[in-house]
PQR file with spaces between the fields and no chain letter, atoms N, CA, C, O and H, PARSE charges and radii, in Angstrom:
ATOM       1  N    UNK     1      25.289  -10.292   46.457 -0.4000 1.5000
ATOM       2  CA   UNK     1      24.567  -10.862   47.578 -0.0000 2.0000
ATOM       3  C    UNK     1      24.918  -12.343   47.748  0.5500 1.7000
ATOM       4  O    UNK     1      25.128  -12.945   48.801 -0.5500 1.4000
ATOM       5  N    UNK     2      24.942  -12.923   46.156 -0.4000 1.5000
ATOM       6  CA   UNK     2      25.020  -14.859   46.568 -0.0000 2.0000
ATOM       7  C    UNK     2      26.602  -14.942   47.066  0.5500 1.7000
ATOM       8  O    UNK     2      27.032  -15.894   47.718 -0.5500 1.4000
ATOM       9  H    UNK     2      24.772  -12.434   45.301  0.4000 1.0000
ATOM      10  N    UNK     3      27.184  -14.110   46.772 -0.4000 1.5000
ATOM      11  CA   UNK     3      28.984  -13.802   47.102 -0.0000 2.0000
ATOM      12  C    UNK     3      29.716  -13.613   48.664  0.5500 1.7000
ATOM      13  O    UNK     3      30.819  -13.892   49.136 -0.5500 1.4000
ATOM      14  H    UNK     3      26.834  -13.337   46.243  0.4000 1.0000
ATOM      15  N    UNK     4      28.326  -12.914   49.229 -0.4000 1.5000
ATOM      16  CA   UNK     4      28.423  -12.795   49.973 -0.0000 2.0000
ATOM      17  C    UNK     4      27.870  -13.399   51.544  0.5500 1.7000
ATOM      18  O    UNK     4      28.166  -13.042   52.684 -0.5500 1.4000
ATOM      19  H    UNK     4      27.430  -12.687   48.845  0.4000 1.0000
ATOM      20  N    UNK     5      26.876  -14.542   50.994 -0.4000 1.5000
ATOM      21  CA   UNK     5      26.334  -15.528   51.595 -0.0000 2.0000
ATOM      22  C    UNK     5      27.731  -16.534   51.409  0.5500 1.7000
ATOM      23  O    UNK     5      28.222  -17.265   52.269 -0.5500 1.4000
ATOM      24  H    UNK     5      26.636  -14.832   50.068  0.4000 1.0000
ATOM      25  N    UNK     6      28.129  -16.350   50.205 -0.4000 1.5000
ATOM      26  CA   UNK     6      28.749  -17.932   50.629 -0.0000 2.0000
ATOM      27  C    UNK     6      30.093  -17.289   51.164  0.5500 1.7000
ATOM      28  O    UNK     6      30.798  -18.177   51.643 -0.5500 1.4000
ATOM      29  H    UNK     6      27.730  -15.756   49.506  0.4000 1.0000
ATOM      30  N    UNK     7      30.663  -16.077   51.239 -0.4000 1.5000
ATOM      31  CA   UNK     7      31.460  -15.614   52.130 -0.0000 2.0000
ATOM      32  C    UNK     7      31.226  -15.861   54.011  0.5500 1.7000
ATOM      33  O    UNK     7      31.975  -16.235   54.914 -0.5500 1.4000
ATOM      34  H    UNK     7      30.090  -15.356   50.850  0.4000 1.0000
ATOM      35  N    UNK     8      30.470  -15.631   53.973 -0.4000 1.5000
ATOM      36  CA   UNK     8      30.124  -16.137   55.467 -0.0000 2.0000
ATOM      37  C    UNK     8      29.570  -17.574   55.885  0.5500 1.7000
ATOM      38  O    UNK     8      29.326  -18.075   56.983 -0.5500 1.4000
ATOM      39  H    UNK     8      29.862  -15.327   53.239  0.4000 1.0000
ATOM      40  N    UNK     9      29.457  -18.098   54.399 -0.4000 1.5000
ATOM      41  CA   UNK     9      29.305  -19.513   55.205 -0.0000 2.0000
ATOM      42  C    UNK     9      30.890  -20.319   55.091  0.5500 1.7000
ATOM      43  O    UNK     9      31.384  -21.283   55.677 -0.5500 1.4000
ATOM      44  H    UNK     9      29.656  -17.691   53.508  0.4000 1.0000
ATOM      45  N    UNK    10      31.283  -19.546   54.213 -0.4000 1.5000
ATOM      46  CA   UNK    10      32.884  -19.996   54.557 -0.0000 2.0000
ATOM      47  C    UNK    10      33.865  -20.008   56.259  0.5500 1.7000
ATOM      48  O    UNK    10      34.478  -20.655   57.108 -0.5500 1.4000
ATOM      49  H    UNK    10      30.881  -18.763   53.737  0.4000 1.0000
ATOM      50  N    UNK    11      33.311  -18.622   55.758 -0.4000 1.5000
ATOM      51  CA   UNK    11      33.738  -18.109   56.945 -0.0000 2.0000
ATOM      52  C    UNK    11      33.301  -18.575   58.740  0.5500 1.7000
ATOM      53  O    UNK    11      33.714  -18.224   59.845 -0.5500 1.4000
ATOM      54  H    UNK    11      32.814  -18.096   55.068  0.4000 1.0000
ATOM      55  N    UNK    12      32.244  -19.546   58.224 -0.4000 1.5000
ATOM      56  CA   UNK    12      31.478  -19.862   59.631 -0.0000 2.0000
ATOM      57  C    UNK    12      32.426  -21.793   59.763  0.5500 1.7000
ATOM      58  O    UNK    12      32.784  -22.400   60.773 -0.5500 1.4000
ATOM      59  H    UNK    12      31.908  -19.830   57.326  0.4000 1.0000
ATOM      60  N    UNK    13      32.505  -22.101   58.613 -0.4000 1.5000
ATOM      61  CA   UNK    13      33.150  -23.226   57.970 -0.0000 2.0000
ATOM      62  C    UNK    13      34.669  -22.776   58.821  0.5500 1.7000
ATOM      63  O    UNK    13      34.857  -22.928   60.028 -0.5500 1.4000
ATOM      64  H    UNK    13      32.214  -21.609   57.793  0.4000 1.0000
ATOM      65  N    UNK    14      35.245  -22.435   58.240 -0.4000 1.5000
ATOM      66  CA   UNK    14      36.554  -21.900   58.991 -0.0000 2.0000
ATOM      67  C    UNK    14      36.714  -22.100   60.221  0.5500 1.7000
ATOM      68  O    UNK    14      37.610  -22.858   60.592 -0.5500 1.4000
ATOM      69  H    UNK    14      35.093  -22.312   57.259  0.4000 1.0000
ATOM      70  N    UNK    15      35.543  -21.207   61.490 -0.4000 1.5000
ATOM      71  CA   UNK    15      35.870  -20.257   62.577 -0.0000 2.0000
ATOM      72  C    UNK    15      35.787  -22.551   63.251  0.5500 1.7000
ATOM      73  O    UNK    15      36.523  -23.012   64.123 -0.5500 1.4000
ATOM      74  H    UNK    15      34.816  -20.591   61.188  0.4000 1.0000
ATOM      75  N    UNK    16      34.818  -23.290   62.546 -0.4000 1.5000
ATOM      76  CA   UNK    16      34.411  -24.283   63.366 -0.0000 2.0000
ATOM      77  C    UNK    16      35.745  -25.069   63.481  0.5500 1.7000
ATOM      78  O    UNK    16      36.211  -25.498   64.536 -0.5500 1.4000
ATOM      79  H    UNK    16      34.221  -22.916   61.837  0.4000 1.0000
ATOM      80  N    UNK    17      36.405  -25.222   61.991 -0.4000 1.5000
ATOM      81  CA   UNK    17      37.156  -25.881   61.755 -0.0000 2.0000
ATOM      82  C    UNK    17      38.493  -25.349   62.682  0.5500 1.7000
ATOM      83  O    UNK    17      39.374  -26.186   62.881 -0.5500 1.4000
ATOM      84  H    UNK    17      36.025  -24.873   61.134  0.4000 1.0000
ATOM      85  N    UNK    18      38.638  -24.198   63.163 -0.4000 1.5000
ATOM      86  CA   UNK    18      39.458  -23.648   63.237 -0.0000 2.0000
ATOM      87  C    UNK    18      39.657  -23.903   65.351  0.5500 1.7000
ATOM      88  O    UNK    18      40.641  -24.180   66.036 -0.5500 1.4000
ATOM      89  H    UNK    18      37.922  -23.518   63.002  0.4000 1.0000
ATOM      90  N    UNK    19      38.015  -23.596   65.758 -0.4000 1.5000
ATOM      91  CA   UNK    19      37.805  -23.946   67.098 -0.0000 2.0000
ATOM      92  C    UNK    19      38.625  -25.610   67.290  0.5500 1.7000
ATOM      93  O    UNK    19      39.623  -25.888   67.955 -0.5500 1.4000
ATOM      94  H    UNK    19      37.215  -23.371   65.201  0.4000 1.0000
ATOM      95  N    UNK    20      37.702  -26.561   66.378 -0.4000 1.5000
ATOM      96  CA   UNK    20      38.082  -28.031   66.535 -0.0000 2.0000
ATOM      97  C    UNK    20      39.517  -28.559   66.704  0.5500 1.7000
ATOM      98  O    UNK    20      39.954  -29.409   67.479 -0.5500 1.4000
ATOM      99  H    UNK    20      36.891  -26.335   65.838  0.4000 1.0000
ATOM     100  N    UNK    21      40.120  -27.827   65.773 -0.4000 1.5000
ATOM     101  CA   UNK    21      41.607  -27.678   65.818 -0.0000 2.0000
ATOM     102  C    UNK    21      42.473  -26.731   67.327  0.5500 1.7000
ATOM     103  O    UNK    21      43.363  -27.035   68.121 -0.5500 1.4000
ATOM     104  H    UNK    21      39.764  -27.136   65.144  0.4000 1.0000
ATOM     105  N    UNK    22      41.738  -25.693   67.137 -0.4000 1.5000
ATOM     106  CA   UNK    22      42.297  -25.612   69.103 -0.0000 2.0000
ATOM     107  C    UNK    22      41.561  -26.309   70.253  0.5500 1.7000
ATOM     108  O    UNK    22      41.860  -26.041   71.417 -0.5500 1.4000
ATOM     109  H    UNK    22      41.016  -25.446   66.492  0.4000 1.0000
ATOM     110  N    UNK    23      40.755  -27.056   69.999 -0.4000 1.5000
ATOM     111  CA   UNK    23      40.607  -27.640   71.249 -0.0000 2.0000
ATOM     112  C    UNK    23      41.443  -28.807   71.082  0.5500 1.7000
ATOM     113  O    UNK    23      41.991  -29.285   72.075 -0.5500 1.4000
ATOM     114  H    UNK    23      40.512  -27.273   69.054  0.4000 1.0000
ATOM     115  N    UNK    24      41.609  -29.339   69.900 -0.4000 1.5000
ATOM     116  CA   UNK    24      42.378  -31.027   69.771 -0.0000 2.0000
ATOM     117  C    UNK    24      43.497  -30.626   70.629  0.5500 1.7000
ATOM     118  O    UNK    24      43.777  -31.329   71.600 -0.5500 1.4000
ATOM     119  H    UNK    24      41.164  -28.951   69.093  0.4000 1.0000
ATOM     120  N    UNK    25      44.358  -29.254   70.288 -0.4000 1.5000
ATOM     121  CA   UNK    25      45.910  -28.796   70.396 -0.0000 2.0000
ATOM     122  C    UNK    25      45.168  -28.219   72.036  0.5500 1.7000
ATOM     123  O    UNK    25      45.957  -27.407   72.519 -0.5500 1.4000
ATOM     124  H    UNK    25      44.130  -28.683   69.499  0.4000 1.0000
ATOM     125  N    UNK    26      44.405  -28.339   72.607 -0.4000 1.5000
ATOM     126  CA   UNK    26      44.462  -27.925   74.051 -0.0000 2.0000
ATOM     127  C    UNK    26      44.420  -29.604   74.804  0.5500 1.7000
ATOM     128  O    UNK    26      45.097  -30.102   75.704 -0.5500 1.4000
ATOM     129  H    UNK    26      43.763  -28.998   72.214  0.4000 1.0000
ATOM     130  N    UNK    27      43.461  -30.064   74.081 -0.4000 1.5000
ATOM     131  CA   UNK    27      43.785  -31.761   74.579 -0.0000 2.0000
ATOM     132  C    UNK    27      45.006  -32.414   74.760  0.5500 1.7000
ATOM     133  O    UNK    27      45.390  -33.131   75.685 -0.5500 1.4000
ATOM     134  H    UNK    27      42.911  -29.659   73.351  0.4000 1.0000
ATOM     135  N    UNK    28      45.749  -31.930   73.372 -0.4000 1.5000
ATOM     136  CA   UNK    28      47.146  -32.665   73.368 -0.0000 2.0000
ATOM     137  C    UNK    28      48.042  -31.822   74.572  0.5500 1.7000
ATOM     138  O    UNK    28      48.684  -32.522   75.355 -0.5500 1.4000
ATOM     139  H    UNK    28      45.438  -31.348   72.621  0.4000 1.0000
ATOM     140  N    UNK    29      48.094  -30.265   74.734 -0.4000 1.5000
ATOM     141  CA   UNK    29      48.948  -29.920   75.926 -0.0000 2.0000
ATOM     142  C    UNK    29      48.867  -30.374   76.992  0.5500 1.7000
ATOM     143  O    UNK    29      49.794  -30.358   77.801 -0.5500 1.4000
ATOM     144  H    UNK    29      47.572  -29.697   74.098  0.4000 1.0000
ATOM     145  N    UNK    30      47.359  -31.034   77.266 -0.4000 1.5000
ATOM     146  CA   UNK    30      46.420  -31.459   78.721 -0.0000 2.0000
ATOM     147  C    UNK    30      47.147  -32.713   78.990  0.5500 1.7000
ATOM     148  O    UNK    30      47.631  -32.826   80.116 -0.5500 1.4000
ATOM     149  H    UNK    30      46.606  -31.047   76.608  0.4000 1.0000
ATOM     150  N    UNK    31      47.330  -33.825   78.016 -0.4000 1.5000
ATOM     151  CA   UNK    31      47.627  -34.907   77.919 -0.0000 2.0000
ATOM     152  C    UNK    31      48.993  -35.370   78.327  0.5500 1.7000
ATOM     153  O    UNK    31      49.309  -36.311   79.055 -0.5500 1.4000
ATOM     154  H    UNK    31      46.937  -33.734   77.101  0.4000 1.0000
ATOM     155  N    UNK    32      50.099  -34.053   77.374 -0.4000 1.5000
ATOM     156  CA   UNK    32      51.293  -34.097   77.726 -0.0000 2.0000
ATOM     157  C    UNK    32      51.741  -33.665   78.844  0.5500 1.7000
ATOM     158  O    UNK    32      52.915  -33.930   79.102 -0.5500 1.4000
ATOM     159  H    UNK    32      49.843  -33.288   76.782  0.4000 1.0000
ATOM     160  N    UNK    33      50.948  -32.887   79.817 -0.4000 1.5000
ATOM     161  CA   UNK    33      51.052  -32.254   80.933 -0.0000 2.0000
ATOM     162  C    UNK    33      51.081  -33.164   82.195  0.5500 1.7000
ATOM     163  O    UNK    33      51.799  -33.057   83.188 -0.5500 1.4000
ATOM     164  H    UNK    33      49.994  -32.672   79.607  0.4000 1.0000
ATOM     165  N    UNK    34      49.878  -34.323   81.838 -0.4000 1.5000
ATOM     166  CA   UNK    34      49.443  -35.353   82.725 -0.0000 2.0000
ATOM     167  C    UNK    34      50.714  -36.439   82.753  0.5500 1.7000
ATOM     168  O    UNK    34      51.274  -36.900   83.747 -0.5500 1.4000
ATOM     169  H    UNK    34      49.294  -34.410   81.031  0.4000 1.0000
ATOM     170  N    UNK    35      50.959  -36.669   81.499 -0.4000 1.5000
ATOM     171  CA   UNK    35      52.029  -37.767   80.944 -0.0000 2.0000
ATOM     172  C    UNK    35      53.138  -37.175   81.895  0.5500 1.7000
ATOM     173  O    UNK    35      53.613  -37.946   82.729 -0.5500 1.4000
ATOM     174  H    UNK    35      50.504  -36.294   80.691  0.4000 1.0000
ATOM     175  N    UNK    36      53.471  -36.228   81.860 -0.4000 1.5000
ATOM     176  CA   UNK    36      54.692  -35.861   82.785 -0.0000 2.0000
ATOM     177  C    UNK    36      54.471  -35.631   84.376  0.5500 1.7000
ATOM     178  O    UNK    36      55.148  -35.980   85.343 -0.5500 1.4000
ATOM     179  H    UNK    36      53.085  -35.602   81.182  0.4000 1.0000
ATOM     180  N    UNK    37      53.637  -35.133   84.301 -0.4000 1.5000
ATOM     181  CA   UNK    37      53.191  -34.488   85.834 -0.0000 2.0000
ATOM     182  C    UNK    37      53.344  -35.581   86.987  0.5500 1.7000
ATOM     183  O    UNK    37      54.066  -35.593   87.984 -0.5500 1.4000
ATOM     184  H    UNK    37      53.088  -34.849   83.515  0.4000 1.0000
ATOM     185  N    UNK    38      52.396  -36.506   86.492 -0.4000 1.5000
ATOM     186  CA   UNK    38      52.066  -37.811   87.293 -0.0000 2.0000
ATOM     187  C    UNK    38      52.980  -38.752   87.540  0.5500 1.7000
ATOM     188  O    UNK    38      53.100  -39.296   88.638 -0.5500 1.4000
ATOM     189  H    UNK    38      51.810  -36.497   85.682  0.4000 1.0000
ATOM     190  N    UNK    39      53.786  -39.041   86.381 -0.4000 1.5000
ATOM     191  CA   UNK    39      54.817  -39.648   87.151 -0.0000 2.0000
ATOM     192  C    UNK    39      56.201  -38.999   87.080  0.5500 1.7000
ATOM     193  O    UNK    39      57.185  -39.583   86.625 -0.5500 1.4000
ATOM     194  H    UNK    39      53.688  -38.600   85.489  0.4000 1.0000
ATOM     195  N    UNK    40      56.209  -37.681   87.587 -0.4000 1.5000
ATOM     196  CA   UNK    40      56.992  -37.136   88.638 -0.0000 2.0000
ATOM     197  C    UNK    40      56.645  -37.332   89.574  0.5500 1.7000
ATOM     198  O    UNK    40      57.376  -37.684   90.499 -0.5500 1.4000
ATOM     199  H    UNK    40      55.410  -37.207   87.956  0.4000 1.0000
ATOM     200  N    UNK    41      54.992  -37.117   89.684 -0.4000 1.5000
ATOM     201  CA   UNK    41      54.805  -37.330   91.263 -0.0000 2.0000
ATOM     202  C    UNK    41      54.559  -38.373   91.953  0.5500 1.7000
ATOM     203  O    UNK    41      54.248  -38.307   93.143 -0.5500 1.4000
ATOM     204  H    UNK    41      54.398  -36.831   88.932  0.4000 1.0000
ATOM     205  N    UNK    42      54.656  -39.387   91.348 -0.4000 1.5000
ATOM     206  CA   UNK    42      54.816  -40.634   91.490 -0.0000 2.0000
ATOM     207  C    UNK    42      55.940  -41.106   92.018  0.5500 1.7000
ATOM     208  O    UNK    42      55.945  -42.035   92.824 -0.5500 1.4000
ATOM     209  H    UNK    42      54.908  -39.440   90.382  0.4000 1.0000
ATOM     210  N    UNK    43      57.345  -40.300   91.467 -0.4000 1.5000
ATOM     211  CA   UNK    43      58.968  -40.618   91.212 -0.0000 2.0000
ATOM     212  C    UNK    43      58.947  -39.944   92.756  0.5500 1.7000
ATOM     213  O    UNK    43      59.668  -40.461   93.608 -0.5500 1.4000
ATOM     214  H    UNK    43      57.342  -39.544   90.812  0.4000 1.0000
ATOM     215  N    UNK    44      58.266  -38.999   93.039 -0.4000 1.5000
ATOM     216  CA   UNK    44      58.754  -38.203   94.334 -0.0000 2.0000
ATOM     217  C    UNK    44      58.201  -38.799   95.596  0.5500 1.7000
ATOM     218  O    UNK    44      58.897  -38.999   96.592 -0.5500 1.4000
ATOM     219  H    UNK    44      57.680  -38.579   92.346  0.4000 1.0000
ATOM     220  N    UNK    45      57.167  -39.022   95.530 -0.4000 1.5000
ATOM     221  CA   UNK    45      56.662  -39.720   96.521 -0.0000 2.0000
ATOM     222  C    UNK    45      57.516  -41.089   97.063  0.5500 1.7000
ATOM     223  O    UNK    45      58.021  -41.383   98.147 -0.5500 1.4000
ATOM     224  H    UNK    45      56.602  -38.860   94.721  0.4000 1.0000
ATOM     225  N    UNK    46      57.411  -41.795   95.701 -0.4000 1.5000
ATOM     226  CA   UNK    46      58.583  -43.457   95.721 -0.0000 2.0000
ATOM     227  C    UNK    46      59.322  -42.937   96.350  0.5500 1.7000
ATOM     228  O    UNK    46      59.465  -43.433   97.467 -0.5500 1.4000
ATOM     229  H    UNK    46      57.001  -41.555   94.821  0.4000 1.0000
ATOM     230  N    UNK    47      60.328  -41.486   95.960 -0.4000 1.5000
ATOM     231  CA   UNK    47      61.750  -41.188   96.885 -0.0000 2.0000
ATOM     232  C    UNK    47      61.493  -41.080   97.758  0.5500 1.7000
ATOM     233  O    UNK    47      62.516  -41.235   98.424 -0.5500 1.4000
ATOM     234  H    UNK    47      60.212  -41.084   95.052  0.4000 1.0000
ATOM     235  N    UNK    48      60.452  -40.823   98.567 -0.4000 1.5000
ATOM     236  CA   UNK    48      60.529  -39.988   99.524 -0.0000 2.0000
ATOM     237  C    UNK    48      60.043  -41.201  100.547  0.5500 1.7000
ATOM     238  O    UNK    48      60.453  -41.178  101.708 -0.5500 1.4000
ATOM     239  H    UNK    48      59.620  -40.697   98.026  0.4000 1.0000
ATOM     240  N    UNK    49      59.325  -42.066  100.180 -0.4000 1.5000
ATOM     241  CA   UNK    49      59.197  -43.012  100.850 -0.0000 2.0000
ATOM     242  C    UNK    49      60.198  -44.439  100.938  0.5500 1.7000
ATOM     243  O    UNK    49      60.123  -45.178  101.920 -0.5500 1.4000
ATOM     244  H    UNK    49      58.992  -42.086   99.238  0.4000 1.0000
ATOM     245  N    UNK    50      60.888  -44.648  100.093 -0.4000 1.5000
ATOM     246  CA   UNK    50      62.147  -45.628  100.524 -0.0000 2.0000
ATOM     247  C    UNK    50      63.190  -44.523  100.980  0.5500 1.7000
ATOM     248  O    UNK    50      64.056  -45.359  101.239 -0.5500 1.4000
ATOM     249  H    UNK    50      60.949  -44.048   99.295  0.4000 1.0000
ATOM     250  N    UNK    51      63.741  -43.454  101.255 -0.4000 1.5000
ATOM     251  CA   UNK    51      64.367  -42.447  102.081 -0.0000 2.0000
ATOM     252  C    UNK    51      64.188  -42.901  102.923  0.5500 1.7000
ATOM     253  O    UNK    51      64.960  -43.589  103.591 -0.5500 1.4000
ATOM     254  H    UNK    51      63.037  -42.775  101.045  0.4000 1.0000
ATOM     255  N    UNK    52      62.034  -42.365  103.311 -0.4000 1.5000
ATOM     256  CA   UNK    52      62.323  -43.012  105.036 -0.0000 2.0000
ATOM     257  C    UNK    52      62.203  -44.259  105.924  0.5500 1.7000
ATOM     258  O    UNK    52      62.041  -44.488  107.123 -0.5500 1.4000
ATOM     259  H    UNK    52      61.407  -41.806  102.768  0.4000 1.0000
ATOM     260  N    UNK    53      62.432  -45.298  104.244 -0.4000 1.5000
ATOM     261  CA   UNK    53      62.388  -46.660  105.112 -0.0000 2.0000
ATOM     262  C    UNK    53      64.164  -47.078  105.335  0.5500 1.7000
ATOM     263  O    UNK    53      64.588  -47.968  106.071 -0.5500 1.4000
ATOM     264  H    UNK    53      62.563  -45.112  103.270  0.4000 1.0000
ATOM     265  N    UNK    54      65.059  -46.071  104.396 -0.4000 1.5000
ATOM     266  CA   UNK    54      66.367  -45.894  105.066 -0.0000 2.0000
ATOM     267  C    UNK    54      66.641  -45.259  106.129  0.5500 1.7000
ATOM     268  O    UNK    54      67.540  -45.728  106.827 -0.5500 1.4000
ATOM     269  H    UNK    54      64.714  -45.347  103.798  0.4000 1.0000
ATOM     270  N    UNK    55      66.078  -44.232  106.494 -0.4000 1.5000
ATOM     271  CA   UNK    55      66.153  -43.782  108.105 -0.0000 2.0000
ATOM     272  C    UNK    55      66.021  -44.442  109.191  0.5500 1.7000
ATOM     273  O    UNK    55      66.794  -44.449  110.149 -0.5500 1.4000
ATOM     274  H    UNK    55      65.347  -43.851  105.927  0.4000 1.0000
ATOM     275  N    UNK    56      64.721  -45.190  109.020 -0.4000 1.5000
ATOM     276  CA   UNK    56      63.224  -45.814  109.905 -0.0000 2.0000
ATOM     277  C    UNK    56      63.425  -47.201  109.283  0.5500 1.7000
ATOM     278  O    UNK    56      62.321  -47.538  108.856 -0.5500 1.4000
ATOM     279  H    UNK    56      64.093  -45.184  108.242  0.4000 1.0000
ATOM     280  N    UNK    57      64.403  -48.241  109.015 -0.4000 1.5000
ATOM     281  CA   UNK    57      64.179  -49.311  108.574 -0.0000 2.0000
ATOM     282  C    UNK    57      63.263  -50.104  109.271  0.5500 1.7000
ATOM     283  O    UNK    57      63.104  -49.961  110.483 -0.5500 1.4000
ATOM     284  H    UNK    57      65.300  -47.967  109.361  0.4000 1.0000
ATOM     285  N    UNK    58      62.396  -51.260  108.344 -0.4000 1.5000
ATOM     286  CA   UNK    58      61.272  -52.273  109.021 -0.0000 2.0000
ATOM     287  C    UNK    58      62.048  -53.396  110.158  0.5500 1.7000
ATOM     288  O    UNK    58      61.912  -53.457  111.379 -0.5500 1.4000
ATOM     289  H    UNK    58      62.524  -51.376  107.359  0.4000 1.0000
ATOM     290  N    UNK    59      62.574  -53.914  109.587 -0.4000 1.5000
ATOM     291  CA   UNK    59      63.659  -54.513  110.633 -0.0000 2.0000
ATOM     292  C    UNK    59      64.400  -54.208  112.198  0.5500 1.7000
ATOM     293  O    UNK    59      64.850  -55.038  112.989 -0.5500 1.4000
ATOM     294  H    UNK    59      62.685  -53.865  108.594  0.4000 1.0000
ATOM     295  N    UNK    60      64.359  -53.093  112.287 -0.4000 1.5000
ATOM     296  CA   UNK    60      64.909  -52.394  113.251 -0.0000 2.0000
ATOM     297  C    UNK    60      63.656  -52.455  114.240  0.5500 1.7000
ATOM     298  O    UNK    60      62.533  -52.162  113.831 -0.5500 1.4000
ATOM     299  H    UNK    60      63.994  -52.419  111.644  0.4000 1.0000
ATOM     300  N    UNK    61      63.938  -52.918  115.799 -0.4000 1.5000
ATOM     301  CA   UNK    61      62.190  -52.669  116.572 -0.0000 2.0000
ATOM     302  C    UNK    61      62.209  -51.063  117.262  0.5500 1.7000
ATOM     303  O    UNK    61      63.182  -50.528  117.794 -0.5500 1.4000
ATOM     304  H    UNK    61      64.850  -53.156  116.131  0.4000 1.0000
ATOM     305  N    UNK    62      61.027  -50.561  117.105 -0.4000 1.5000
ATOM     306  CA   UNK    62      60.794  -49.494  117.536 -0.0000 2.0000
ATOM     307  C    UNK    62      61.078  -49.146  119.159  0.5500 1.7000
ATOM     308  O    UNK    62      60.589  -49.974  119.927 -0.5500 1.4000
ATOM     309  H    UNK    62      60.237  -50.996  116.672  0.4000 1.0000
ATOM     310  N    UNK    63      61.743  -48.124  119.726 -0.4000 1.5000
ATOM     311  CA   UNK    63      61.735  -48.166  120.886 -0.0000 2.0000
ATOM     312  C    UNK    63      60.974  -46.924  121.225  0.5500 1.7000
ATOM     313  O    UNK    63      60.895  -45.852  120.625 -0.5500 1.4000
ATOM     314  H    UNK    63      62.141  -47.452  119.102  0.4000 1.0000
ATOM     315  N    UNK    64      60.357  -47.404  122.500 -0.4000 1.5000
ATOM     316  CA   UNK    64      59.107  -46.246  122.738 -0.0000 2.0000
ATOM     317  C    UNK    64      57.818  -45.901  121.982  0.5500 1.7000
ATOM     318  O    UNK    64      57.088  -44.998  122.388 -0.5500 1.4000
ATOM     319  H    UNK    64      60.422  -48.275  122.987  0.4000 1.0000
């Protein structure tokens, strides 16, 4: 019986230790996801907006 109490409090020891550890490793994918994500989309936007100040230069006056 006492063998088997402290079997499950092991075991409850474990499942916590074990949660804490996948959420850290879901934080860290979250993190590395952001780290990249954002400034791609950062990089794309920048392109995409000096592109169309090479098309559409400021200098040039608008006609019409």
């Amino acid at each position: 019986m006492i063998f088997r109490v402290r079997l499950l409090l092991h075991d409850e020891k474990h499942q916590k230790v074990h949660l804490k550890y996948k959420m850290q490793e879901e934080n860290n994918e979250e993190k590395r996801l952001y780290s990249i994500l954002l400034p791609a989309i950062f990089g794309i936007a920048l392109g995409g907006w000096l592109l169309h100040l090479r098309i559409h230069p400021i200098s040039k006056d608008a006609e019409n």
